[in-house]
C-alpha positions in Angstrom: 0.0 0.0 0.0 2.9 2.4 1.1 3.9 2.0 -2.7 1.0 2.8 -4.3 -0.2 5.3 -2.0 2.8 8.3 -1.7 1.7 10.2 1.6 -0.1 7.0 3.6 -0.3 7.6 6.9 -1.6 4.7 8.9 -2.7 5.4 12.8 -4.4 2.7 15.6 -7.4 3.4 17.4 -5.7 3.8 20.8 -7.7 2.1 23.3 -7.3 1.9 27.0 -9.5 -0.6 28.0 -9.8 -4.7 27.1 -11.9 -3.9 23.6 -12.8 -5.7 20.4 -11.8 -2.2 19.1 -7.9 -3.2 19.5 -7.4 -4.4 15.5 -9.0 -0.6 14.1 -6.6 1.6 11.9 -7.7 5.2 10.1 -5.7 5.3 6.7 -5.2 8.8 5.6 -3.1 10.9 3.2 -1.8 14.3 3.6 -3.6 16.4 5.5 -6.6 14.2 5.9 -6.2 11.5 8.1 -9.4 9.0 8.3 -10.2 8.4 4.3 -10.4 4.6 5.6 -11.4 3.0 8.6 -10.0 -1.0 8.3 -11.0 -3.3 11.2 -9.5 -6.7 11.6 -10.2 -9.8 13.5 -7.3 -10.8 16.2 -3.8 -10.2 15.3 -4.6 -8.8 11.8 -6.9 -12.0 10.4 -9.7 -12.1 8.6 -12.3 -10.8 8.4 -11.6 -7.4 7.1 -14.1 -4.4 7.1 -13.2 -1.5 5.0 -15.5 1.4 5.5 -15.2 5.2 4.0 -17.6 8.2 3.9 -19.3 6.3 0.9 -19.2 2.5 1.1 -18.8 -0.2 3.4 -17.1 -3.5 2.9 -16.6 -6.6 4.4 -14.1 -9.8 3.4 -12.1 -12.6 4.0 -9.9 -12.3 1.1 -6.8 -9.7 1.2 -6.9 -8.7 -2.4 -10.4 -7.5 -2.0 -9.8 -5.8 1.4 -6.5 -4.1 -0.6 -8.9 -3.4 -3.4 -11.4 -1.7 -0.8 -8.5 0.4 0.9 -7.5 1.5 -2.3 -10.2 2.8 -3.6 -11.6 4.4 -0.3 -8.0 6.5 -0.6 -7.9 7.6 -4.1 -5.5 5.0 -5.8 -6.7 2.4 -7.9 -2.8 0.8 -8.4 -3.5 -1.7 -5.4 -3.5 -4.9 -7.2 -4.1 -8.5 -5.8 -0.6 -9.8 -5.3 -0.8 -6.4 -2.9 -0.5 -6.6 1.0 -2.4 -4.8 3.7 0.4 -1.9 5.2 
């Protein structure tokens, strides 16, 4: 993602509590931090939900969550050989 993306910044919900809420990252770039929120089951599994201003999505399979991300920030060069960042 950090290759197709110039200007990702990736930050973790910081939580200070036991919480389901511990796998949630806002993907931003520039000067607007939270184009994507991208949940993930414990330590970074599947399932994936990709959410944005404008759709919501929800998967098992990395290229498609890649695919979401990408979109939800503006590049479409995310392809599925692609990791999540």
């Amino acid at each position: 993602m950090r290759q197709a993306v110039p200007g990702l910044a990736i930050e973790r919900l910081a939580v200070t509590w036991a919480s389901d809420d511990d796998n949630v990252y806002f993907l931003g770039v520039g000067s607007v931090p939270d184009l994507v929120q991208f949940d993930t089951g414990p330590d970074g599994q599947p399932p994936f939900l990709v959410e944005t201003d404008h759709c919501r999505a929800v998967t098992s399979e990395v290229a498609e969550a890649v695919a979401a991300v990408s979109a939800g920030l503006g590049s479409g060069d995310a392809g599925s050989g692609d990791d999540l960042p």
